[in-house]
C-alpha positions in Angstrom: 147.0 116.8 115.1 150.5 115.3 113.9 151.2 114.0 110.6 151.1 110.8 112.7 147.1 111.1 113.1 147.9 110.9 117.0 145.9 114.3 118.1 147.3 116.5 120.7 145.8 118.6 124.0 147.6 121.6 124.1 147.3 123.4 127.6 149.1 126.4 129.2 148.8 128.2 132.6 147.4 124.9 134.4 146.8 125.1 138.1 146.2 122.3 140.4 144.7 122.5 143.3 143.1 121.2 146.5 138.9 120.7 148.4 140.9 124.3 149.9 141.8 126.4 147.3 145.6 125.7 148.0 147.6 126.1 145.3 149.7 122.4 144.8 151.4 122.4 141.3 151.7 125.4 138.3 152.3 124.3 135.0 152.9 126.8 132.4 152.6 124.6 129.8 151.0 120.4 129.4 150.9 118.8 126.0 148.9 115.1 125.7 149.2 112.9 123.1 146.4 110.8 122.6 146.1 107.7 120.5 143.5 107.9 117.5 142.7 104.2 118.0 141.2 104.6 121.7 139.0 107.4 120.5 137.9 105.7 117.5 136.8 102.2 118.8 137.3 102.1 122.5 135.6 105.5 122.4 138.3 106.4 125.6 141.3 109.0 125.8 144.2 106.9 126.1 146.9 108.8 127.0 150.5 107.8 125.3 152.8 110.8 126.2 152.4 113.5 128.8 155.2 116.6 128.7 155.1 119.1 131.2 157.3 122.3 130.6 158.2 124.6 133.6 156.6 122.9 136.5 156.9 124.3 139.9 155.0 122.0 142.4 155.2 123.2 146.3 155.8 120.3 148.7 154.9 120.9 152.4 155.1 118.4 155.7 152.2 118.4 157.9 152.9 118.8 161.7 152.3 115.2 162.1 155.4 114.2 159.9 152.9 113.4 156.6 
């Protein structure tokens, strides 16, 4: 948590992908800040501030153009 009281997800080595196994996007590192007030009374993870460090994402046309 900051000195701001907004906590923070810390996550490294993140890999999405697909219903295939197919790898879509690698991020080495993926910090969230949340806001305090959405946990405390909305009792929700409101996101304020995604950073992603070192993304590679692979982008691939299907044969129909898509």
């Amino acid at each position: 948590m900051r000195s701001d009281m907004h906590p923070v997800v810390h996550m490294t080595d993140a890999v999405l992908s697909d219903a295939n196994g197919t790898v879509l996007a690698r991020v080495p590192e993926i910090e969230v800040q949340v806001s305090p007030r959405g946990l405390l009374f909305r009792r929700a993870v409101l996101v304020q501030q995604i950073t992603l460090r070192g993304a590679q994402v692979a982008l691939r046309r299907g044969e129909d153009g898509m």
